[in-house]
N, C-alpha and C positions, 0 to 999 in steps of 0.2 A: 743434491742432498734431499732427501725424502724427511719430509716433517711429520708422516702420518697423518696429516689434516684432510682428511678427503668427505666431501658430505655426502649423506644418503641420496642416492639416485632414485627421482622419482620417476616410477614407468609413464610414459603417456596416459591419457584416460581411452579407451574403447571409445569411439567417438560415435559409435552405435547404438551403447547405452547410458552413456553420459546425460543425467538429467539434473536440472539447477531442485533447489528445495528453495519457495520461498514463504513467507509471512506476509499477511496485511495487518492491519492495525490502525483504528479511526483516531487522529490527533486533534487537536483544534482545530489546523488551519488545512489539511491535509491527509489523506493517506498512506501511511508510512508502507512502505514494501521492504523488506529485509530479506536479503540473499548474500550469497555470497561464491565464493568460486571452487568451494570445496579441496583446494589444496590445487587444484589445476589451472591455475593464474594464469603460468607461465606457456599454455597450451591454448589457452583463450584468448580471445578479444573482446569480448561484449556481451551480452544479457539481454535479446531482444525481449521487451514486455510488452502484454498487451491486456486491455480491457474490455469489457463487456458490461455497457450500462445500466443495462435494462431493458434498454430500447428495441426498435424496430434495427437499428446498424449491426447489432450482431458485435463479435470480435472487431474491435478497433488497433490501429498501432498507437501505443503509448508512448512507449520509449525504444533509444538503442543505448545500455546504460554498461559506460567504463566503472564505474566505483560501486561497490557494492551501497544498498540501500540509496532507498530512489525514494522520493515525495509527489503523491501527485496532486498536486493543488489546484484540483478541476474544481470551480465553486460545487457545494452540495446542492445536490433540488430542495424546493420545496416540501415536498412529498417525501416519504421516507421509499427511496429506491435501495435494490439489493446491487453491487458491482464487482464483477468476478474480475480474476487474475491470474494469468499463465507466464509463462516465459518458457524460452529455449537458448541455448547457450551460441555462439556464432564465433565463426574463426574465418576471417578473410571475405565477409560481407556472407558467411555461405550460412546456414544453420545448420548442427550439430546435436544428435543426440535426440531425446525425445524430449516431448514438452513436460513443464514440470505438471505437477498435480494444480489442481484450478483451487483459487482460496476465496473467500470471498466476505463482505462486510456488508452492513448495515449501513447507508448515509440519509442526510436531510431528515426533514421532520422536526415537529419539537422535542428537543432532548428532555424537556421538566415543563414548569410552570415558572411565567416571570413573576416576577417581582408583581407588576400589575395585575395577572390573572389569581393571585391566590387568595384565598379566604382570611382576613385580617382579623385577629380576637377583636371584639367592640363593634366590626361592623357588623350590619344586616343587611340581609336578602331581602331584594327587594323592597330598602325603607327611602330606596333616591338616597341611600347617604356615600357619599365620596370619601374615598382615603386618601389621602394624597403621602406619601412617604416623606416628604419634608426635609428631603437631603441638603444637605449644607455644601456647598459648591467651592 
């Protein structure tokens, strides 16, 4: 008996030009990378990523990532460093496709001014006087 239920077949991808798209993105604790499989899940394995910190190392391996969006929770420098990001798709430990487009973000450094370094109404420059914020614990 034929129920007419048949789903859309989806072609394989070109495993020649198959390229991942992803995002970064500075969170508090982390760099978020957002990707995803582009409708070809079922063709893939994995999302090899990798970084680039600044350094003298060049392209590093990051990750080998089953779930789309990754974190990468490298502490931030000191120093306000730049940290790029690629990936390439992988089927059976092999790579596939080309790499995606490089993204890249801004980390470390001071984000603002604390609480301690900012200019309080009432105090003076250079009069020796202390502010102390008087938080109640």
């Amino acid at each position: 008996m034929d129920l007419g239920i048949i789903g859309s077949a989806h072609a394989a991808p070109d495993p020649a030009t198959l390229q991942p798209v992803i995002t970064a993105t500075v969170g508090a604790a982390a760099v978020e990378i957002g990707w995803g499989w582009q409708g070809y899940g079922a063709f893939l394995n994995q999302l090899e990523i990798q970084v680039d910190r600044g350094d003298a190392a060049g392209w590093q391996m990051l990750t080998y990532d089953t779930t789309p969006g990754y974190n990468d929770t490298a502490p931030h420098p000191a120093a306000l460093a730049k940290w790029k990001y690629r990936a390439i798709y992988r089927v059976d430990d092999l790579r596939v496709g080309l790499w995606s487009a490089e993204v890249s973000v801004t980390v470390g450094g001071v984000r603002g001014k604390t609480l301690e370094s900012q200019e309080r109404p009432g105090s003076r420059r250079g009069s020796g006087c202390f502010f102390s914020a008087g938080l109640a614990g």
